[in-house]
Residue, then its C-alpha position, 0 to 999 in steps of 0.5 A: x448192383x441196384x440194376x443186378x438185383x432187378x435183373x435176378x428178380x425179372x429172371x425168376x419171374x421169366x421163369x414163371x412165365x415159362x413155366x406158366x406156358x400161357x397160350x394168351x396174356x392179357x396186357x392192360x396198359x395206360x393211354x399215355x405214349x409211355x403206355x402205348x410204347x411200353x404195351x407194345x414192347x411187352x407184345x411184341x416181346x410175348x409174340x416172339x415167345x409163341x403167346x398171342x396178346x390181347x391189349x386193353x388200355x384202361x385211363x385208371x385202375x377202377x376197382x370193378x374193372x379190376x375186380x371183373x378181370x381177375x373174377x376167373x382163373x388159370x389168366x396171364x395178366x401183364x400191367x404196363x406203365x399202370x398197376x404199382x400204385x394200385x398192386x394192393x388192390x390187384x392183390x385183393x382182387x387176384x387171390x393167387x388165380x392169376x400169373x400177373x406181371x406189373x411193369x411200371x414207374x409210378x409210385x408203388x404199393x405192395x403187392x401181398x399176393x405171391x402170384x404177383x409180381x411187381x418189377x418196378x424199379x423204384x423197389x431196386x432203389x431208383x426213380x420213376x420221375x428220373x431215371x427210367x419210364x414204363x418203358x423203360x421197365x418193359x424194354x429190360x423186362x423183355x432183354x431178359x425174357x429175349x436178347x432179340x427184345x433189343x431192337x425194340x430199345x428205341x421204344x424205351x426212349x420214346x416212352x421217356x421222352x414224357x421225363x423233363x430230365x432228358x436221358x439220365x439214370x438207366x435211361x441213359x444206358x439204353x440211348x447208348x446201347x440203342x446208339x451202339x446197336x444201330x436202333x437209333x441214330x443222332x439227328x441233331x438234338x433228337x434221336x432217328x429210328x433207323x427203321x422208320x426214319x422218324x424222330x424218336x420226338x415226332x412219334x412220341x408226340x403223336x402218341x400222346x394224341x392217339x391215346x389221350x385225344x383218341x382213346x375211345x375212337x381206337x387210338x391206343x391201338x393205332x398207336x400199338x401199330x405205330x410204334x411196331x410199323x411206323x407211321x402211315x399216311x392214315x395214322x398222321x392224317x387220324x393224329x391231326x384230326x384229334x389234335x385239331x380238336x384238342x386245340x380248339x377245345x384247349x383254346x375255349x379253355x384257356x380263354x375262360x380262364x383268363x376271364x374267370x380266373x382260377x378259383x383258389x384256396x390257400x394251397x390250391x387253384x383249380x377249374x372244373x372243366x365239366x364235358x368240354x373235352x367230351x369224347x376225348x379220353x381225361x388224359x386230356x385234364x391233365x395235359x392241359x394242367x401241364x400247359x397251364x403251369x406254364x402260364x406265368x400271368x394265369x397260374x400262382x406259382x406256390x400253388x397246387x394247379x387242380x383240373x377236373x373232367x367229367x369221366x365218360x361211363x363207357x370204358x371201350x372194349x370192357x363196358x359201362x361204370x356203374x357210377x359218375x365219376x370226375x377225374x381230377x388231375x394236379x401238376x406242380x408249378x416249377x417253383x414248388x418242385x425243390x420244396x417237394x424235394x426237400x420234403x417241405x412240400x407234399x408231392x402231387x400223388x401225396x396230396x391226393x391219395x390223403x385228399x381222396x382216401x376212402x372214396x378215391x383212386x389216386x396214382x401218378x409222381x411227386x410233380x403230376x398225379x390223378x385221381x378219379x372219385x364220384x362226382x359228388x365228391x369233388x368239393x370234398x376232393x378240394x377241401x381235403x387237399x387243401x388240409x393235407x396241403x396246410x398240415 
C-alpha cells in the first residue's frame, strides 16, 4: 500500500515532465556509487524519453552553488541520492522558476515550493538507512517514466550495496525482479550483471573509488560510463591508480593515529586530518571514519567518531567557493547503533544539524552523516556536538 502511494505520487510528477517537455535536464547527484548508479539510472532513463542530460556531481549541497543554479528559469533540474535533506533550501533558492525532481534516501525536509517535488520514499513511510538506496528511488522513478527502465534494475542493487542489511525492504522486490528478469544472476553469495559479466560487488567497489578518490580528475563521469557500458581496461587501470593512493594516504593516517590517539570529549573522539587527502574528493573523511570504527584497539566504542578534511575551493564543472571550508564526517561505532535505535542516543545527522545550525550544512542518516562548515568554525562544530550529545 506504502509503495501504491509512491507510485501514484511518481505518476503525477512523470506528467509533469511531460508535460514540461524539456529539450535538456540537469542531474545533480553525489560522488558516492549510489550517486553514480543512481545519476546514471536517471539518464539513461530521460535519454530514452528524446532529453539530453548534463550530470553535475556536487560533494554537498552548498547554498551559492544551489543559489547559482536556480538563478535562471524555464530549467529541468533532477537531484539524485542528494537534495531531500536540503529541499528547504532548494525551495527558497527555486521560487516556482524550475520543474525539479529529488531522488533520494536521506533524512528529508520539506519541500515548500509547489515546483518541487520530493519522491523520497522515507515520506511513503520506509527507511533509507534499510530498506532502499538513491538508487533504488531513481530505478522506480524511471519503471514508471518507462517499463523498458527495467533493464537498468541491477544499478539499483549496486547502489544498495552501500546499506549493511543486505537486500531487505524494496530492495529486495527489485533483486527478485532483476533475478526473474535475466538482469542479473546469482554467482555465489554475489550477484552477476548478465551484460557485463561482473559482480554487482566489483563495480560497486570501483565506483566508490572513481567518485570519492577521483572527483576532481573526472572520475564521477567515468563511473556514469561504467555503470552504462561496463568496465574497460582504462577504468580499472584509472581505479587502481586512485586506490593506491587513497591507501597509502589511509596508511599515513592510521599510524598517526595509533601514535597520537584520537582527541576526546565526553561523547566524542575525533582527528583533523587537514590536506592529507589533498586532490581527492572529502568522500574520503568519511570512508576513512567508516574504516576506523572498526578499529577495536584505536576507537572507544560509546563514542561519536569525528573526522575533518579541509574542502578544496574549486567545485569542478562549476567553479570556486567564495569561502574555506572543512567538512566533518561522523560514523557510529557498532555498539552505539541499538541505543539510537531506541532513541537513547542522538543519530549522527541529528547530531550535526544541532552542532552546526546557523553556520553549517549538515545531511547523511542516523549512523553516518556529514556536514561542511567555515574553517573557523570547526572547534565550535566540536563543542556543539558535544552539548547536543550530553543534552
Amino acid at each position: 500500500m506504502r509503495l501504491e502511494k509512491f507510485e501514484k505520487s511518481a505518476a503525477q510528477v512523470v506528467q509533469q515532465l511531460k508535460s514540461a517537455n524539456p529539450k535538456e535536464a540537469i542531474i545533480v547527484h553525489h560522488d558516492d556509487a549510489d550517486g553514480l548508479c543512481s545519476a546514471a539510472i536517471t539518464k539513461k532513463a530521460l535519454e530514452r524519453e528524446g532529453i539530453s542530460t548534463r550530470t553535475f556531481c556536487l560533494e554537498k549541497v552548498y547554498p551559492e552553488v544551489i543559489e547559482d543554479l536556480h538563478s535562471k528559469s524555464g530549467k529541468t533540474i533532477f537531484y539524485v541520492d542528494i537534495g531531500s535533506s536540503h529541499a528547504d533550501l532548494i525551495s527558497q533558492c527555486n521560487k516556482g522558476k524550475n520543474l525539479t525532481i529529488i531522488l533520494d534516501h536521506h533524512d528529508p525536509k520539506a519541500a515548500e515550493d509547489p515546483k518541487v517535488f520530493d519522491l523520497n520514499l522515507e515520506h511513503y513511510g520506509f527507511k533509507g538507512e534499510t530498506d532502499f538506496s538513491g538508487a533504488t528511488c531513481c530505478y522506480l522513478f524511471a519503471k514508471i517514466l518507462n517499463r523498458e527502465n527495467m533493464d537498468l534494475s541491477y544499478l539499483a542493487l549496486v547502489g544498495s550495496l552501500e546499506i549493511p542489511e543486505g537486500f531487505v525492504g524494496i530492495n529486495k522486490t527489485v533483486l527478485e525482479e532483476a533475478l526473474k528478469g535475466g538482469v542479473v544472476q546469482q554467482k555465489g553469495k554475489s550477484f552477476e550483471i548478465t551484460k557485463f559479466k561482473t559482480r554487482i560487488n566489483t563495480l560497486f567497489s570501483k565506483l566508490q573509488i572513481l567518485g570519492a578518490v577521483g572527483y576532481y580528475e573526472g572520475g564521477p563521469e567515468t563511473g556514469i560510463d561504467a555503470c552504462l557500458e561496463g568496465l574497460s581496461k582504462e577504468v580499472e587501470e584509472k581505479t587502481a591508480v586512485l586506490e593506491a593512493r587513497r591507501k597509502e594516504v589511509n596508511r599515513r593516517l592510521l599510524g598517526r593515529l595509533y601514535r597520537e590517539r584520537l582527541k576526546e570529549t565526553e561523547h566524542i573522539q575525533w582527528f583533523d586530518a587537514g590536506n592529507m587527502y589533498a586532490g581527492m574528493g572529502t568522500k574520503v573523511i568519511g570512508q576513512f571514519c567508516s574504516f576506523l570504527s572498526y578499529q577495536a584497539r584505536l576507537v572507544k566504542p560509546y563514542k561519536y567518531i569525528m573526522g575533518f578534511v579541509n574542502v578544496p575551493p574549486e567545485i569542478p564543472g562549476w567553479g570556486k567557493l567564495k569561502e574555506n571550508f572543512v567538512k566533518a564526517s561522523v560514523r557510529v561505532p557498532k555498539a552505539m547503533q541499538p541505543l539510537i535505535n531506541k532513541g537513547k542516543m542522538l543519530g549522527a545527522v541529528n547530531l550535526l544539524v544541532a552542532a552546526s545550525e546557523g553556520f553549517g550544512v549538515a545531511d547523511g542518516h542516523q549512523y553516518a552523516a556529514s556536514v561542511v562548515v567555515p574553517e573557523n568554525k570547526k572547534m565550535l562544530l566540536v563543542e556543539n556536538a558535544e552539548k547536543a550529545a550530553s543534552s
